[in-house]
VOBA-920651 format. One record per residue (C-alpha): residue number from 1; residue in one letter; x, y, z. Coordinates in steps of 0.5 Angstrom, whole numbers, plus 2048, in hexadecimal, padded with zeros to 3 digits. Last residue first. Layout:
BEGIN
{pos=NUM, code=a, u=X, v=Y, w=Z}
...
END
This chain:
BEGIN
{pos=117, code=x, u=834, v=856, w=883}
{pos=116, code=x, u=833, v=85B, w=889}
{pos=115, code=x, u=83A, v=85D, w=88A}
{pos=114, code=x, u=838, v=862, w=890}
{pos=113, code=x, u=831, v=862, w=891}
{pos=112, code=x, u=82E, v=868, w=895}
{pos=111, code=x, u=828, v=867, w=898}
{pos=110, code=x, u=824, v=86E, w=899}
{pos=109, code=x, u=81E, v=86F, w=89F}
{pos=108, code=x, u=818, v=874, w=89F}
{pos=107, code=x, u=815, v=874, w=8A6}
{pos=106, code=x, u=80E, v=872, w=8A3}
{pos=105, code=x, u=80E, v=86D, w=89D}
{pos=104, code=x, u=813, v=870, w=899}
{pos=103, code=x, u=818, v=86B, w=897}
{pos=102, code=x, u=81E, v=86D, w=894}
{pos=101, code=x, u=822, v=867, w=891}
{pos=100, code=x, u=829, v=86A, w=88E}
{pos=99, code=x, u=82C, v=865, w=889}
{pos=98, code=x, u=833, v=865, w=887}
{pos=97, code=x, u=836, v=863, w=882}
{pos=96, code=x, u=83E, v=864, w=881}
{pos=95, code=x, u=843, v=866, w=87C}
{pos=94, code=x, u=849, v=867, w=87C}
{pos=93, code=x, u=84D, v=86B, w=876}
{pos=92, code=x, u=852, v=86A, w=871}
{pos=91, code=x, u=84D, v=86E, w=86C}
{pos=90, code=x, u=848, v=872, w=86A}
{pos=89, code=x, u=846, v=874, w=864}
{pos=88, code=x, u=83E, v=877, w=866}
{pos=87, code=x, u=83B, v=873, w=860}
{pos=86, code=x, u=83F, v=86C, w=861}
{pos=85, code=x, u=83F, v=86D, w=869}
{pos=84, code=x, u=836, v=86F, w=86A}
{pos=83, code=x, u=837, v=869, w=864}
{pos=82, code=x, u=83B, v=864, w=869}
{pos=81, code=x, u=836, v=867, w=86F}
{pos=80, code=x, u=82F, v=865, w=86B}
{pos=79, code=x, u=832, v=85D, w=86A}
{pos=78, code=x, u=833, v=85C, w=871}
{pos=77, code=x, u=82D, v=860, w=874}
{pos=76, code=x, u=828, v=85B, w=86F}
{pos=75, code=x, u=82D, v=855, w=872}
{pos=74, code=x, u=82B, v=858, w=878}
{pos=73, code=x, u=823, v=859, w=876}
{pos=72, code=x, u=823, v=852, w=874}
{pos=71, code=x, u=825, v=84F, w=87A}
{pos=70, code=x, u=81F, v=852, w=87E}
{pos=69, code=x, u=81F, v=858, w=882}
{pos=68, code=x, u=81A, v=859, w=886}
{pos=67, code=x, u=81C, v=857, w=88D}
{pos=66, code=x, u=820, v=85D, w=88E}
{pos=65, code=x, u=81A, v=861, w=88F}
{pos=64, code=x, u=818, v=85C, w=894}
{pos=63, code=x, u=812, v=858, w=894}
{pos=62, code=x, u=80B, v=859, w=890}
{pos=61, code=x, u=806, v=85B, w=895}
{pos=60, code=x, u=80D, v=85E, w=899}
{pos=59, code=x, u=80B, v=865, w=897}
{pos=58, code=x, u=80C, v=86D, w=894}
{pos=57, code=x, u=812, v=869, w=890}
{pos=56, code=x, u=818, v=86C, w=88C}
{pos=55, code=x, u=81D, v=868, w=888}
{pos=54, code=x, u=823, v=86C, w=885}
{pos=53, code=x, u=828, v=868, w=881}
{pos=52, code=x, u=830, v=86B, w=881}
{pos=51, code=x, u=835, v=86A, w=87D}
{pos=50, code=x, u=83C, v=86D, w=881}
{pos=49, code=x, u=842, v=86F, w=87D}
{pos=48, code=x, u=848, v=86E, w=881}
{pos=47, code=x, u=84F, v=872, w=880}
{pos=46, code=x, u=84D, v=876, w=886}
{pos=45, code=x, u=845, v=875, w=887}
{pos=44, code=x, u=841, v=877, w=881}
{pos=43, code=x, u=839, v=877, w=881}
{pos=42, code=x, u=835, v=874, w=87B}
{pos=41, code=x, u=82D, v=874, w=87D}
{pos=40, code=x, u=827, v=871, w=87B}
{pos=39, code=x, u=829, v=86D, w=874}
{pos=38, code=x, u=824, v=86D, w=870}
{pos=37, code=x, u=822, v=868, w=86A}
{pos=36, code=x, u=825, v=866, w=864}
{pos=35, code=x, u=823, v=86A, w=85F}
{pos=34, code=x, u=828, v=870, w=863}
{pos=33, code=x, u=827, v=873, w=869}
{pos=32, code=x, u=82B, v=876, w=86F}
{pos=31, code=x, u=826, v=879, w=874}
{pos=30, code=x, u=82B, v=87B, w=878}
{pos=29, code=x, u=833, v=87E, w=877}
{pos=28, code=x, u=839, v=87F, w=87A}
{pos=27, code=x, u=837, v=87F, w=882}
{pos=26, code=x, u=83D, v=880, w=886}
{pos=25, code=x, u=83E, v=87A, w=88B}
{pos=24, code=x, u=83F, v=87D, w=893}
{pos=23, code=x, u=83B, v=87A, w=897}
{pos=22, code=x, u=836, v=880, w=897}
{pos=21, code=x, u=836, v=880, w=88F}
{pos=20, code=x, u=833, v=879, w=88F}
{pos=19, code=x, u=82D, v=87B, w=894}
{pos=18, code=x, u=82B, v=881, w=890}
{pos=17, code=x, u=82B, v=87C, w=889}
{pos=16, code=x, u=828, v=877, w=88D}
{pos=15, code=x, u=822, v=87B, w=890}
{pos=14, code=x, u=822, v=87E, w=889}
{pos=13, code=x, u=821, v=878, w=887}
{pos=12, code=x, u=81C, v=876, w=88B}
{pos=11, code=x, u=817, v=87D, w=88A}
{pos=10, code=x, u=817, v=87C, w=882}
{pos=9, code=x, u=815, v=874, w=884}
{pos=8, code=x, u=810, v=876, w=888}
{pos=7, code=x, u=80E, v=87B, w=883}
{pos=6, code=x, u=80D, v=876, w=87E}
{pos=5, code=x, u=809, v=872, w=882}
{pos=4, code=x, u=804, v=877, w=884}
{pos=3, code=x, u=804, v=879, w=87C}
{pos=2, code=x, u=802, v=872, w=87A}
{pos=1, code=x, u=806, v=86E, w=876}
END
């Protein structure tokens, strides 16, 4: 991955990050690895934990942001939110996956997807 493209992504998370704390979800943890993968941003709202996937892009050359997740990666964020679960023991909890789609291609513009998959 390329620095310019790092730094987009960096700079659509935290977007998101922002835009989530503006609509009353508080953010638990970002970033969160294990051998599996990644998961973006892990936000609570009320008794809900909510997983979210954050896919920026600075054109529409390749379609929406949104567009960009495949079945193999939401199976991925399933697998990756039980072990986030597992490791953190957390329990009796709702959980929700939500993608945040920001596109940067002039007036910048977030897509929140509620219940994406």
């Amino acid at each position: 991955m390329t620095l310019w493209r790092r730094n987009l992504g960096i700079t659509g998370e935290n977007m998101a990050a922002e835009y989530l704390q503006r609509k009353g979800l508080q953010i638990v943890e970002r970033n969160f690895r294990c051998r599996l993968g990644e998961i973006d941003i892990i936000a609570r709202q009320g008794n809900c934990l909510v997983f979210v996937e954050v896919r920026t892009r600075s054109s529409g050359a390749c379609g929406l942001p949104q567009e960009s997740i495949t079945a193999a990666k939401i199976n991925k964020l399933r697998r990756l939110s039980q072990v986030y679960l597992l490791k953190r023991s957390i329990y009796n909890v709702d959980v929700r996956f939500d993608v945040l789609a920001v596109h940067c291609a002039g007036e910048t513009t977030i897509n929140h997807i509620e219940n994406a998959f």
